[in-house]
C-alpha beads as a LAMMPS data file, in Angstrom:
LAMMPS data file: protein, C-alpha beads

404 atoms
403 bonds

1 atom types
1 bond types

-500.0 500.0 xlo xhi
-500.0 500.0 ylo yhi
-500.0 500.0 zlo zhi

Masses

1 110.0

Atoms # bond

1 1 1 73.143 -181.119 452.315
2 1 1 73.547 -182.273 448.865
3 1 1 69.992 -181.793 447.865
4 1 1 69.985 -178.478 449.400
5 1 1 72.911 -177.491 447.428
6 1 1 71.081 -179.188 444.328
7 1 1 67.845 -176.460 444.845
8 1 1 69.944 -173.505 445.805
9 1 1 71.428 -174.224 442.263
10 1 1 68.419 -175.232 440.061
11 1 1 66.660 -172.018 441.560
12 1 1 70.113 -169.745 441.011
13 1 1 70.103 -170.851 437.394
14 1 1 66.242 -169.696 437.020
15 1 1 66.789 -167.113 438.365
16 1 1 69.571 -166.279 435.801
17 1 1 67.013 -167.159 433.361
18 1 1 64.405 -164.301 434.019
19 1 1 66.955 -161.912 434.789
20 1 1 67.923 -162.682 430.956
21 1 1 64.435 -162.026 430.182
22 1 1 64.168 -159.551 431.610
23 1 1 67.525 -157.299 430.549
24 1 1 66.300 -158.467 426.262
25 1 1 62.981 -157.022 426.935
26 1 1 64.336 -153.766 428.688
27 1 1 66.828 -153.119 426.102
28 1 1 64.228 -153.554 423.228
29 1 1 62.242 -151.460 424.955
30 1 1 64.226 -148.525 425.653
31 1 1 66.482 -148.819 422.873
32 1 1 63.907 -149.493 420.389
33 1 1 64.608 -150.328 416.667
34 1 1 64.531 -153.294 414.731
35 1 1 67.808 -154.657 415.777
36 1 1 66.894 -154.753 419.568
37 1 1 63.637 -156.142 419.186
38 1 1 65.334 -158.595 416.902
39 1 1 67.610 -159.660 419.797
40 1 1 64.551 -160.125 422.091
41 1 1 62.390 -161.899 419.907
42 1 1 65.501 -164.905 418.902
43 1 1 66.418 -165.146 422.689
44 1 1 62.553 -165.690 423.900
45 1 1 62.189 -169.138 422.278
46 1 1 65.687 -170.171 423.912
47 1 1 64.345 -168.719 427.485
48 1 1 61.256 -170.554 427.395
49 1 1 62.685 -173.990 426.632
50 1 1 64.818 -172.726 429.397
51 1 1 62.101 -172.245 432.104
52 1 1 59.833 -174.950 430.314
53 1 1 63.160 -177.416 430.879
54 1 1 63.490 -176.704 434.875
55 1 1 59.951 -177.722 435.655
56 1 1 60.578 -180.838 433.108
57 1 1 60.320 -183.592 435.850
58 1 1 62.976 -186.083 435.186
59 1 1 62.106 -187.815 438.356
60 1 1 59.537 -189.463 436.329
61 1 1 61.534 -191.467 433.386
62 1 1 62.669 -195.181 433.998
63 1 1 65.242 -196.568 433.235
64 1 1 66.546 -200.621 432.599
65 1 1 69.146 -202.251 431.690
66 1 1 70.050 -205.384 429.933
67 1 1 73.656 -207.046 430.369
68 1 1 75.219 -208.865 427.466
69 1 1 77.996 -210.316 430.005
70 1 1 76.049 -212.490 432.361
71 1 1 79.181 -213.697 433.696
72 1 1 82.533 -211.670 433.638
73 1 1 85.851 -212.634 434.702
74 1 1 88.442 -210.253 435.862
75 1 1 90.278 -208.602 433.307
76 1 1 87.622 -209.216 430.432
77 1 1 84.601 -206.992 428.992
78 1 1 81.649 -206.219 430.439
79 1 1 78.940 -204.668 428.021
80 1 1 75.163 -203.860 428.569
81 1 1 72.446 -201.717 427.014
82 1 1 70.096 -199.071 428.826
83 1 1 66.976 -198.525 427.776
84 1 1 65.176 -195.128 429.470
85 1 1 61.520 -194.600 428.784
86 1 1 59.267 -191.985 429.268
87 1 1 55.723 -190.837 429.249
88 1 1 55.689 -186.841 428.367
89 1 1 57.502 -186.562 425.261
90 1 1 59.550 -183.276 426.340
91 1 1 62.360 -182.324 423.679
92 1 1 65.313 -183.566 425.431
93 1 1 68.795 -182.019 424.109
94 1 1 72.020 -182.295 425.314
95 1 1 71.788 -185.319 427.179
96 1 1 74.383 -187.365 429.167
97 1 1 74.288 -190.930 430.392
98 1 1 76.404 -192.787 432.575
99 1 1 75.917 -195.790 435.228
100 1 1 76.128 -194.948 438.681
101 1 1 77.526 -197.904 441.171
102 1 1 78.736 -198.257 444.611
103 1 1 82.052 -199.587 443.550
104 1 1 85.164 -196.900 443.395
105 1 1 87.147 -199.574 440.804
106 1 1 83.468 -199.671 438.651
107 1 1 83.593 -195.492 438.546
108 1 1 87.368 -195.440 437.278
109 1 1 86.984 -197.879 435.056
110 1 1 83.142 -196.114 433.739
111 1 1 84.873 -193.146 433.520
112 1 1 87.872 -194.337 431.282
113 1 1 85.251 -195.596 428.688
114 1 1 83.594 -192.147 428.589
115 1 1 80.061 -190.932 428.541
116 1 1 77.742 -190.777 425.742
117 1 1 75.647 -187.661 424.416
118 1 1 72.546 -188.310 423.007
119 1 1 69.530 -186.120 421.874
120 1 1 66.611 -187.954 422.479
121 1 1 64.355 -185.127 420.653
122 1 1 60.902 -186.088 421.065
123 1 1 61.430 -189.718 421.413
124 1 1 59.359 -191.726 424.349
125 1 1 62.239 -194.223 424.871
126 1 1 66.057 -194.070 423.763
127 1 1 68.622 -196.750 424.547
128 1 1 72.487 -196.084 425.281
129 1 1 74.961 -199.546 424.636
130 1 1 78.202 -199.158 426.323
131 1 1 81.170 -201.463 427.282
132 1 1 83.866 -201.536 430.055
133 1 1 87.017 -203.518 429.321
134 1 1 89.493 -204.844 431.851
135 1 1 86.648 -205.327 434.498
136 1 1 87.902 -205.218 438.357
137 1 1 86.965 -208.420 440.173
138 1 1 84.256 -208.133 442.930
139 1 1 81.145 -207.543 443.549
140 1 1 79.984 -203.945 441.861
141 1 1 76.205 -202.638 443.086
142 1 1 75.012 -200.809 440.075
143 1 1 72.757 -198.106 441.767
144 1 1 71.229 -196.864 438.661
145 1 1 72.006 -194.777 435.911
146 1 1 72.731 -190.813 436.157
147 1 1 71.178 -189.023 433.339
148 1 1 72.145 -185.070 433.016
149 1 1 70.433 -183.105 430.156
150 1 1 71.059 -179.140 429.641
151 1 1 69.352 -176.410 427.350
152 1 1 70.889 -174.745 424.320
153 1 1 73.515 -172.757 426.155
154 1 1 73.580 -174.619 429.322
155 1 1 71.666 -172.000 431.192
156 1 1 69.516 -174.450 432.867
157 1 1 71.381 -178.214 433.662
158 1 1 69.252 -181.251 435.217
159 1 1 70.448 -184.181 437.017
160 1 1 68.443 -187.046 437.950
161 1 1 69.403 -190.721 439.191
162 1 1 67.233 -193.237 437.601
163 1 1 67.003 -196.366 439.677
164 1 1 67.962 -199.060 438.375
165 1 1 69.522 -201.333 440.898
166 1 1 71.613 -204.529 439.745
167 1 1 74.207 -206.457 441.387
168 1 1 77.113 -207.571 439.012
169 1 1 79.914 -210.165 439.890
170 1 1 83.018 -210.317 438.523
171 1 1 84.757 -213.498 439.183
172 1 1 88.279 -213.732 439.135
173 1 1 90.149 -214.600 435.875
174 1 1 91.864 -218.307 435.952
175 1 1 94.789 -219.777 433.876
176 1 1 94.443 -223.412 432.577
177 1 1 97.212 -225.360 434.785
178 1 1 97.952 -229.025 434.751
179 1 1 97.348 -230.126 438.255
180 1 1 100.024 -232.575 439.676
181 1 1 100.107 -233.605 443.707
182 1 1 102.911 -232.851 445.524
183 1 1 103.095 -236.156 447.501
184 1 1 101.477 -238.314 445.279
185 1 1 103.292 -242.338 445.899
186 1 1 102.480 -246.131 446.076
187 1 1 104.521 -248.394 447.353
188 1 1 107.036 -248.655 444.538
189 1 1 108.192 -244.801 443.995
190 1 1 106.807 -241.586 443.635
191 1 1 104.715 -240.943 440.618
192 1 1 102.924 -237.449 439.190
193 1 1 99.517 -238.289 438.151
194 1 1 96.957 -236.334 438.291
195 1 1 95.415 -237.699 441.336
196 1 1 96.226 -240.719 443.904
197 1 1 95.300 -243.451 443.153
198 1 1 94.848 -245.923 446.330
199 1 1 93.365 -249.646 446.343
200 1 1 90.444 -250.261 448.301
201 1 1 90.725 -253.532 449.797
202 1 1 87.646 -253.919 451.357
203 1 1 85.935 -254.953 448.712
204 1 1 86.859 -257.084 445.780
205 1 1 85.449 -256.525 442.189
206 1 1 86.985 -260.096 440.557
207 1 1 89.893 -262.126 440.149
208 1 1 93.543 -261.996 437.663
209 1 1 96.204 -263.518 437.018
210 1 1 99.162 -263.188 438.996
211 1 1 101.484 -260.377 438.894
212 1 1 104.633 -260.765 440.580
213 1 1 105.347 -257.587 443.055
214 1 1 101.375 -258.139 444.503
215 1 1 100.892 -258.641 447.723
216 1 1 100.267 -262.457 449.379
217 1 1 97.102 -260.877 451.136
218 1 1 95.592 -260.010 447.816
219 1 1 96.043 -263.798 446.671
220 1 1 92.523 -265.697 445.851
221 1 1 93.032 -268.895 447.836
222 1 1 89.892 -270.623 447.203
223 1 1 90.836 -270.217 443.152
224 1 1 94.076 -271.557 443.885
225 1 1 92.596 -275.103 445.839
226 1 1 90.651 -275.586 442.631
227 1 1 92.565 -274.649 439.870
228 1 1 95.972 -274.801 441.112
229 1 1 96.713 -271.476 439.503
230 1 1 97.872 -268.315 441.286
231 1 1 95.084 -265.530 441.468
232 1 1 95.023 -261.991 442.731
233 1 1 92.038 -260.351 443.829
234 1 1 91.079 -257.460 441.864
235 1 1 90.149 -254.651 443.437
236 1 1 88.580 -251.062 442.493
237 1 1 90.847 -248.093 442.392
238 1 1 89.356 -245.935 445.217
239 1 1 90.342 -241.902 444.048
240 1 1 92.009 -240.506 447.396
241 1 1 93.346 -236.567 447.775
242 1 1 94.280 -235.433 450.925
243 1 1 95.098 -231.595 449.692
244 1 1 94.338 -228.414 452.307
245 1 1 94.746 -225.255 450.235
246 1 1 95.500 -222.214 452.574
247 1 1 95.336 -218.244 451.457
248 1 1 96.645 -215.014 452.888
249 1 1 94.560 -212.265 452.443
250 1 1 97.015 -210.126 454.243
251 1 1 97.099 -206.665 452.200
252 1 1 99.487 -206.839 449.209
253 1 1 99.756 -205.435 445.985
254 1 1 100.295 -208.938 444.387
255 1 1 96.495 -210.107 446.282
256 1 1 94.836 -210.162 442.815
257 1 1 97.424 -212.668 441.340
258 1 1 96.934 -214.644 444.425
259 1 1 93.087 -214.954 443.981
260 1 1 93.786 -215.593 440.277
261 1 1 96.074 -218.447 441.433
262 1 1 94.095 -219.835 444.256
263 1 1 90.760 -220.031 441.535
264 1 1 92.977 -221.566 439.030
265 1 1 94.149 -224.145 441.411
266 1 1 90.969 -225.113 442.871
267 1 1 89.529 -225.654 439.103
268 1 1 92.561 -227.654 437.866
269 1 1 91.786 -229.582 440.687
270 1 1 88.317 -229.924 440.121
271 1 1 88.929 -230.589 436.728
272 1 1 91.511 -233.381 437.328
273 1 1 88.204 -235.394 439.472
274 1 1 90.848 -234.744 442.666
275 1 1 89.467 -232.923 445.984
276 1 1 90.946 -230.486 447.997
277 1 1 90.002 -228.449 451.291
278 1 1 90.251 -224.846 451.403
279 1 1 90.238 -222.055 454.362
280 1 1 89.979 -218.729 453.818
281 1 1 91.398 -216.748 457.006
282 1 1 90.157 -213.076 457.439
283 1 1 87.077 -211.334 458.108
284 1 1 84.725 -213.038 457.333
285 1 1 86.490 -216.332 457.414
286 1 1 85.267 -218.677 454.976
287 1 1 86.386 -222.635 454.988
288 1 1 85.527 -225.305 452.047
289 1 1 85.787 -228.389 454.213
290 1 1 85.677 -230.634 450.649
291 1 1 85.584 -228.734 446.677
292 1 1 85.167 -231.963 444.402
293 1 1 82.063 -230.993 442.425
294 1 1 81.283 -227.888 439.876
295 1 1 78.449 -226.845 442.655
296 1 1 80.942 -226.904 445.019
297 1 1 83.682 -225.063 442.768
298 1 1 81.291 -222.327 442.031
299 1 1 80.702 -221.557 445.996
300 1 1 84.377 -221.064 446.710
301 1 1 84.645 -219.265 443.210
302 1 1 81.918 -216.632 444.380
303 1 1 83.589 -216.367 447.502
304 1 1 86.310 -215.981 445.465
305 1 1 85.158 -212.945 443.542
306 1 1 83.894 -211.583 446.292
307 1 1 87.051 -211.634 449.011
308 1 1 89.335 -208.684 449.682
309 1 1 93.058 -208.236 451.142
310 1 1 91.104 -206.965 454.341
311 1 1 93.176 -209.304 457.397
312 1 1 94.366 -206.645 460.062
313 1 1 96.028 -209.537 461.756
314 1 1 99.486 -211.789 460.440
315 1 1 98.160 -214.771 459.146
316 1 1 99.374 -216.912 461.786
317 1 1 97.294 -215.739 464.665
318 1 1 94.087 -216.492 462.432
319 1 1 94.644 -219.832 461.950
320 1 1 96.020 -221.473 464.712
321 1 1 93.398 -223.398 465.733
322 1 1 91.962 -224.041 462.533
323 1 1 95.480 -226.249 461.612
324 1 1 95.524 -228.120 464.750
325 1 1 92.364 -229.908 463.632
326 1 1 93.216 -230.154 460.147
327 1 1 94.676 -234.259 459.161
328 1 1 95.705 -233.673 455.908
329 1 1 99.331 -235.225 454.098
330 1 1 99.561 -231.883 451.637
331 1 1 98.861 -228.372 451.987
332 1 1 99.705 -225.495 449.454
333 1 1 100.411 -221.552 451.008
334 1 1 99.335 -219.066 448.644
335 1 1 100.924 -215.540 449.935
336 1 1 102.652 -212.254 448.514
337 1 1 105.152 -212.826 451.669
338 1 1 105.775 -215.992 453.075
339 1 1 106.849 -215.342 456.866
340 1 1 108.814 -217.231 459.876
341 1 1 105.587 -216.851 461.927
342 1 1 103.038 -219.244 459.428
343 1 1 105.625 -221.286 458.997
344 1 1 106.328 -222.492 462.624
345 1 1 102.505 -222.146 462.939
346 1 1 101.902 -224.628 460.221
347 1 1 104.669 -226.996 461.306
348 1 1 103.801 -227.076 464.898
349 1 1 99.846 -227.817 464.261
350 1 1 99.698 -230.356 461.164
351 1 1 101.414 -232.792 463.004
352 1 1 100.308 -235.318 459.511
353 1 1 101.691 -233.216 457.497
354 1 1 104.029 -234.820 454.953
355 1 1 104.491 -232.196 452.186
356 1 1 104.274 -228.042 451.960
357 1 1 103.937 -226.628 449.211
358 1 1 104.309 -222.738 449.563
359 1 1 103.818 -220.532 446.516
360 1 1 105.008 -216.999 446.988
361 1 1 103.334 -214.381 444.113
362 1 1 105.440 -211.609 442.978
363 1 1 105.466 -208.803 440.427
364 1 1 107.123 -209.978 437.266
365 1 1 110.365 -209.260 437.148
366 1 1 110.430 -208.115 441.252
367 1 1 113.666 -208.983 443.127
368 1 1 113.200 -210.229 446.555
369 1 1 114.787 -208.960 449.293
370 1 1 117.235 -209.980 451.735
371 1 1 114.757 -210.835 454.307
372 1 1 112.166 -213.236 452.102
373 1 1 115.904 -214.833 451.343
374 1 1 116.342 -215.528 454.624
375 1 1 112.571 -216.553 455.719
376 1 1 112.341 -219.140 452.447
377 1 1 115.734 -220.528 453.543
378 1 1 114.038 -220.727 456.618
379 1 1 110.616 -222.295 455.445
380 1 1 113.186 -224.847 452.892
381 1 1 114.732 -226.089 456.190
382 1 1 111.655 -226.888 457.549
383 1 1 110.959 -229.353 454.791
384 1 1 108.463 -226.800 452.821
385 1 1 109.020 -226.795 449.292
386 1 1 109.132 -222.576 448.486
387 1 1 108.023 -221.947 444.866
388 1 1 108.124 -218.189 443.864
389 1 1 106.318 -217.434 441.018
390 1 1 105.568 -214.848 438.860
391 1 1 101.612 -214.334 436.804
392 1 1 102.638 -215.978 433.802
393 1 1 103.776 -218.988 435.211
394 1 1 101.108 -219.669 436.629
395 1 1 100.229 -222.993 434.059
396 1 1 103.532 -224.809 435.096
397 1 1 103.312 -224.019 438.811
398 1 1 102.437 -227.869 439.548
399 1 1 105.154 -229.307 437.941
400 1 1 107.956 -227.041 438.251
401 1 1 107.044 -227.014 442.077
402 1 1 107.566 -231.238 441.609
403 1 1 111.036 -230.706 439.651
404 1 1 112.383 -228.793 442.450

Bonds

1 1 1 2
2 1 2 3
3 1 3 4
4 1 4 5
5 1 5 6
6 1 6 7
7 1 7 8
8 1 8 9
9 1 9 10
10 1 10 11
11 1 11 12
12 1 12 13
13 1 13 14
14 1 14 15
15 1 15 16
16 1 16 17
17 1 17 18
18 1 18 19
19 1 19 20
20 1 20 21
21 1 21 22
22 1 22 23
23 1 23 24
24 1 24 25
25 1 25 26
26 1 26 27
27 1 27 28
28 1 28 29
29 1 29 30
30 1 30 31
31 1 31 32
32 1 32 33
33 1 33 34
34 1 34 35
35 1 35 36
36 1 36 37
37 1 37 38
38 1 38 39
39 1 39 40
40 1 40 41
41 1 41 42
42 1 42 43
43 1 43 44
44 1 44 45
45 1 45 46
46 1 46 47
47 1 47 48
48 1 48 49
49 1 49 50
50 1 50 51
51 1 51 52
52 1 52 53
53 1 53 54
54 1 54 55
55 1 55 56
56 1 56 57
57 1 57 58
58 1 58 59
59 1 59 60
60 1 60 61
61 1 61 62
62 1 62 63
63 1 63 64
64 1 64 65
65 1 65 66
66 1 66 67
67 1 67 68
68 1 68 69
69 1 69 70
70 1 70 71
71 1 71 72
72 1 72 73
73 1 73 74
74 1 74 75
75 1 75 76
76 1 76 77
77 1 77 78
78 1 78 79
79 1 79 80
80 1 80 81
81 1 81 82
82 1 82 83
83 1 83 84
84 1 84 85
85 1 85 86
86 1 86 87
87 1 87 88
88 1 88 89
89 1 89 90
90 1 90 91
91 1 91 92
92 1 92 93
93 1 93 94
94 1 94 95
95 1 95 96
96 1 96 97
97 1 97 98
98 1 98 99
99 1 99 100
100 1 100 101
101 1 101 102
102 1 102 103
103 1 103 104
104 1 104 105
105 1 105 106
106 1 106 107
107 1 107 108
108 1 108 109
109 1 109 110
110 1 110 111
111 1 111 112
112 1 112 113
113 1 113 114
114 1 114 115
115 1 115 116
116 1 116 117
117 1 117 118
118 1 118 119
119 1 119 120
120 1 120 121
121 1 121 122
122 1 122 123
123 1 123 124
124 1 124 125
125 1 125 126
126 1 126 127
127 1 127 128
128 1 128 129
129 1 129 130
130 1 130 131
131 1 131 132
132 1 132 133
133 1 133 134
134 1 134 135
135 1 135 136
136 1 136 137
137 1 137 138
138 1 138 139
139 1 139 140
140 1 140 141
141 1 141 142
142 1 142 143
143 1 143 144
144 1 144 145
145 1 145 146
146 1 146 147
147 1 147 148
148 1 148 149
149 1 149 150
150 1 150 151
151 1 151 152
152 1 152 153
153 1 153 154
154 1 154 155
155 1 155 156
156 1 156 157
157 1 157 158
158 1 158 159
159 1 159 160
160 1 160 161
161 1 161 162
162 1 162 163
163 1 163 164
164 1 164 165
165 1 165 166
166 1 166 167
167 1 167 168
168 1 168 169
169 1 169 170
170 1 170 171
171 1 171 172
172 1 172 173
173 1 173 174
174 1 174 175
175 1 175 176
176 1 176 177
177 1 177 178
178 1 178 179
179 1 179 180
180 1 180 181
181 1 181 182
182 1 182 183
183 1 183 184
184 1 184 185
185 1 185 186
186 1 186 187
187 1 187 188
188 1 188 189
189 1 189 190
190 1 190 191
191 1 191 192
192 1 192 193
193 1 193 194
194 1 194 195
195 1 195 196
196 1 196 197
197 1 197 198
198 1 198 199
199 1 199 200
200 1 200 201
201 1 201 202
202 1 202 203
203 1 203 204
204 1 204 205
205 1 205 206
206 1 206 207
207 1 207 208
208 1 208 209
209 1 209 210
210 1 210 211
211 1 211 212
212 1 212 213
213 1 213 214
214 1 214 215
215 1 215 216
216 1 216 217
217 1 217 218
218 1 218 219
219 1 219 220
220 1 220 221
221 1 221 222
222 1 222 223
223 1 223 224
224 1 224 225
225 1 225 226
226 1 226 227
227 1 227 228
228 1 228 229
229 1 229 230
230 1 230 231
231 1 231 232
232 1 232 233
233 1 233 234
234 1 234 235
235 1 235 236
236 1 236 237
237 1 237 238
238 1 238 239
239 1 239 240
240 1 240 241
241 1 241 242
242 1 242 243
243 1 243 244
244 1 244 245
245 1 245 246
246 1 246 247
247 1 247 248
248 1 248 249
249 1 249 250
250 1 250 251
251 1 251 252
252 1 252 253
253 1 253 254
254 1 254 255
255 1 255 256
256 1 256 257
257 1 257 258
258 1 258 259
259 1 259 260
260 1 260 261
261 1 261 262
262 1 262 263
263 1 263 264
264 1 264 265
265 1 265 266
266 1 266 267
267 1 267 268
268 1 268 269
269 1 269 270
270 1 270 271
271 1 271 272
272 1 272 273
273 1 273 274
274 1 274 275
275 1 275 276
276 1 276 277
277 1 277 278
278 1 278 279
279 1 279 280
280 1 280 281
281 1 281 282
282 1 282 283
283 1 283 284
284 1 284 285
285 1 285 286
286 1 286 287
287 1 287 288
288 1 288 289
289 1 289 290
290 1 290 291
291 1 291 292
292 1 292 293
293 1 293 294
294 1 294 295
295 1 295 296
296 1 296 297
297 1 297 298
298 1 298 299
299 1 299 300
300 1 300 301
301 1 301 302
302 1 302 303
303 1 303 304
304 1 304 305
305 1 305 306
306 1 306 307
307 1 307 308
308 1 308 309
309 1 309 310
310 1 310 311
311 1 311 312
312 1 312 313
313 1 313 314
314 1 314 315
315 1 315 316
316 1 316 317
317 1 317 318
318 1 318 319
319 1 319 320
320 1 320 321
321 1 321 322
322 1 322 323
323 1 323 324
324 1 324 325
325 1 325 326
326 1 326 327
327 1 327 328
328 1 328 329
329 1 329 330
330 1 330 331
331 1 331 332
332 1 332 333
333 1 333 334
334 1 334 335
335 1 335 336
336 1 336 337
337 1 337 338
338 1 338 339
339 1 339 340
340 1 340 341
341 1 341 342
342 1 342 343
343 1 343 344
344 1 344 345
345 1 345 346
346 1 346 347
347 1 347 348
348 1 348 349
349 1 349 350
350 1 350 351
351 1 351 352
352 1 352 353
353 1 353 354
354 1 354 355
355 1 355 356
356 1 356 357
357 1 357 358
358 1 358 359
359 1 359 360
360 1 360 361
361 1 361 362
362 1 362 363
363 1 363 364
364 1 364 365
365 1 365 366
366 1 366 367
367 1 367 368
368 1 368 369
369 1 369 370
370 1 370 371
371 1 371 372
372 1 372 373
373 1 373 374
374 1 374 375
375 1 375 376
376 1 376 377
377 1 377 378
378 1 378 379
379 1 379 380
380 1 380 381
381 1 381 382
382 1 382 383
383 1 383 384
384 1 384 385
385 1 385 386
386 1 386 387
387 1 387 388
388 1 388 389
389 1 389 390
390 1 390 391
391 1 391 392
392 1 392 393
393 1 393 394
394 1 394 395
395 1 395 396
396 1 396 397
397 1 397 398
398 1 398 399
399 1 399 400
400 1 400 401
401 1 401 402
402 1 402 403
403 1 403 404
């Protein structure tokens, strides 16, 4: 229907055309005089570009593109340079670029930076360098670009789509956070460090001098018989983190700031040499059943830049059975409305659970209501820590969650 509607309108405008033609060449010939065959003769060139435009075949020029921005985060610039090229060096004029992509965010944000209008003249091959800012995070399908030329007076208008397919990713942006666990302890007292820290006494790396407050098993006997000095077994320092990170992709207006805080958990995590499990409940469902490594970081991140608030069920009824077979001592919530229903769900099937960690995203400077009053008193008797928190808090969100 579109194409149709695309002919009926080239062919309307040609029409047009020769009816033009035709009316100049009737008046200069009846009227006669210098004046009227004036007229005719300075409208004929325009009319023949005209008619010599609509059989131009723009079907034929390529075009490419080169992106400066390789890889974008949310929020930042995205710039890139098309090149279009061409055999039959037609005088272009009035000529209009702009990209043409499958994404809805991609269009607003295309059309906010404006077009450009170029005259390529006789030129084989002219190049157009343009620049988004504030790019939307996901996954944008750049279909090609749109290129619309015209004539003098716009009599005759051409519009051709130039393939030029290229999938761009924009991951989501992250804030630098100091990671701290939430149950982190040894047998003397809680600590914050940035990991836990556990002895692995199955094997022994050497022998030191005794400290008092270590343990009678770790005592070297056989260097006591012969020396008659106490001796502890020294052991390596095995890294443990038993962290489950768990997301709500539920739809909310705050669901960017929640990706932007999952992403910048799971790399302060990273970073800090710790592990950490994470499930993503929705459709699809994607779980992370260990994220220690940068390979592994960069899967969940491009799931990450790729996910959407798209759940048409609560939370809870997704992951029922996906928490009774979790064993994990920590697990951090990340939701725009922490509920009575994921809480009893999380309480009744991670029977190891030690420590909950919920962080609720809001708008800055958003009151909550009387009900998410009521359901984090609820969650707080539970034994969940509730932490609301706001974008730009985001770098302290470890350790104020400890303090409180």
């Amino acid at each position: 229907m579109k194409r149709v509607k695309q002919i009926l309108s080239s062919s309307g405008r040609m029409v047009f055309v020769l009816i033009l033609l035709f009316l100049t060449f009737a008046f200069a010939m009846f009227q006669g005089g210098f004046v009227s065959w004036f007229i005719f003769y300075i409208s004929v060139p325009f009319i023949i570009y005209s008619i010599l435009l609509s059989f131009y075949p723009l079907r034929n020029l390529r075009a490419e593109r080169v992106v400066h921005t390789p890889r974008v985060q949310s929020g930042h610039r995205f710039s890139a340079t098309v090149t279009v090229s061409r055999t039959l060096p037609f005088p272009l004029l009035y000529t209009v670029l702009e990209e043409h992509a499958q994404s809805p965010r991609f269009n607003v944000r295309m059309a906010e930076s404006g077009q450009r209008l170029l005259i390529p003249g006789f030129h084989r091959q002219f190049s157009w360098d343009y620049e988004i800012g504030e790019m939307p995070r996901g996954e944008h399908i750049l279909e090609g670009v749109v290129l619309e030329t015209a004539d003098f007076f716009g009599w005759v208008k051409k519009r051709q789509l130039l393939p030029a397919r290229q999938s761009i990713l924009v991951y989501p942006n992250t804030v630098e956070m100091k990671y701290r666990p939430i149950g982190s302890s040894f047998d003397q007292g809680s600590i914050a460090a940035p990991f836990t820290l556990v002895k692995d006494t199955t094997m022994a790396s050497g022998i030191r001098d005794y400290q008092p407050g270590d343990r009678v098993s770790w005592i070297h006997w056989k260097s006591f018989a012969r020396t008659q000095t106490m001796r502890t077994k020294e052991f390596e320092d095995r890294q443990s983190q038993d962290l489950f990170l768990l997301d709500d992709r539920s739809p909310s207006p705050v669901f960017e700031k929640q990706v932007e805080l999952i992403a910048s958990i799971l790399t302060s995590v990273v970073a800090s040499h710790a592990s950490v499990a994470y499930l993503s409940p929705g459709t699809p469902r994607a779980f992370f059943p260990l994220i220690q490594s940068d390979e592994q970081l960069q899967r969940a991140l491009y799931h990450l830049a790729k996910v959407q608030d798209d759940s048409d069920r609560p939370i809870e009824a997704l992951v029922g059975q996906d928490l009774k077979q979790v064993r994990v001592s920590s697990l951090v919530y990340v939701t725009g409305s922490l509920s009575r229903g994921i809480v009893d769900e999380i309480h009744r099937n991670v029977t190891s659970l030690s420590q909950c960690l919920c962080f609720v995203v809001i708008e800055k400077g958003q009151l909550l209501t009387p009900e998410d009053e009521q359901n984090h008193q609820y969650a707080r008797s539970k034994g969940f820590r509730v932490k609301v928190i706001e974008p730009g808090n985001f770098a302290s969100a470890f350790m104020e969650a400890n303090r409180s």
